[in-house]
C-alpha positions as a printed Julia matrix, in Angstrom:
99×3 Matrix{Float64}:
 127.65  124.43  121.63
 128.34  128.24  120.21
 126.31  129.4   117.7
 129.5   129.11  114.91
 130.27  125.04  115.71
 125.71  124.52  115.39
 126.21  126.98  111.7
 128.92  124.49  110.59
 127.06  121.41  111.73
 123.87  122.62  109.78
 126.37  122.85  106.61
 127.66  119.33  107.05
 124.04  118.15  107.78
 122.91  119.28  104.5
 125.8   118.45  102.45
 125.67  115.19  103.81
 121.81  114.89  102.78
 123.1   116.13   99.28
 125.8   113.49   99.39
 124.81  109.91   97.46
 125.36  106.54   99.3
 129.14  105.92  100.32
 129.81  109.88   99.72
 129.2   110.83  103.67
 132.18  109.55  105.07
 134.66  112.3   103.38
 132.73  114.92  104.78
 132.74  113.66  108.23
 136.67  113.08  107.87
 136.97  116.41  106.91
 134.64  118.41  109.12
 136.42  115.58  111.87
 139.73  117.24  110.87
 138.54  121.09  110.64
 136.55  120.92  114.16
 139.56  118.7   115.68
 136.54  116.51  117.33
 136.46  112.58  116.53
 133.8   110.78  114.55
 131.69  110.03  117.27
 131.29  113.21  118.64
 130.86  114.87  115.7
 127.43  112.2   114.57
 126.27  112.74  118.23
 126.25  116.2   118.01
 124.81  116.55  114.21
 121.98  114.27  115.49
 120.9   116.88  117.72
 121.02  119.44  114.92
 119.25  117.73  112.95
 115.64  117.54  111.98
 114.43  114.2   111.71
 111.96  112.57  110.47
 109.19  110.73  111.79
 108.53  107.14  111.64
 105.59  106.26  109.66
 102.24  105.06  111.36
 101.33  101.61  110.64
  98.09  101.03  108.43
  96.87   98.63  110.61
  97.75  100.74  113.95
  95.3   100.05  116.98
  93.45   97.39  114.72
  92.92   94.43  117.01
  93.01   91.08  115.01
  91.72   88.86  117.82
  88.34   88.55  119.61
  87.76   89.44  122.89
  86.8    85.87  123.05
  89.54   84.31  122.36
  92.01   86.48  124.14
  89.89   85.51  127.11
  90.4    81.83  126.56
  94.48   82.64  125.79
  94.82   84.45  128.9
  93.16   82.57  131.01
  94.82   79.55  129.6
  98.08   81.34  130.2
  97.18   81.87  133.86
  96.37   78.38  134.89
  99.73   77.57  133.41
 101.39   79.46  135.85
 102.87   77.2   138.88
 103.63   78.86  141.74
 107.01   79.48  141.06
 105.96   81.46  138.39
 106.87   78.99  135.78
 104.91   78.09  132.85
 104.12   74.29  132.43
 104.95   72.68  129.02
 104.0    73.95  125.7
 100.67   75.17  125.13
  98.09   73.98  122.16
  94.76   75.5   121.65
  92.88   74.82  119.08
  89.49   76.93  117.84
  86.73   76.69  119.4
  83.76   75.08  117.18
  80.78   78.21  116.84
């Protein structure tokens, strides 16, 4: 990419940030028609000119909600389940355990 086509993609990046919902497409038909490129070349290449943002971390990231216990019991459940074809048998119901 020169220099000149990344300087007009950073102009149609930002006016397209500026634009409201439903006012994008315009601009892309017109910077389509000024850069001679098609639609999908021209939101391939803006979304490598473009800073991003970055998704979020969950509140509840690396919180575990189950017991080491109990994913014990699930797993090994899970694993005696297991035929040797490596198919599982049935449906599987566990219920708590009393403490």
């Amino acid at each position: 990419m020169s220099p000149a086509y990344i300087q007009a993609l950073c102009a149609l990046a930002k006016q397209a940030e500026a634009a409201g919902h439903g006012l994008k497409e315009p601009l892309y038909q017109q910077a389509c028609q000024d850069l001679g490129i098609s639609r999908a070349k021209l939101l391939t290449d803006l979304k490598k000119v473009k800073v991003g943002v970055k998704r979020k971390r969950r509140a509840d990231a690396g919180e575990v909600s189950m017991e080491r216990d109990e994913a014990l019991l699930l797993a090994t459940v899970l694993h005696e389940g297991k035929r040797k074809n490596n198919k599982n048998r049935g449906n599987m119901c566990l219920r708590r355990s009393q403490k």
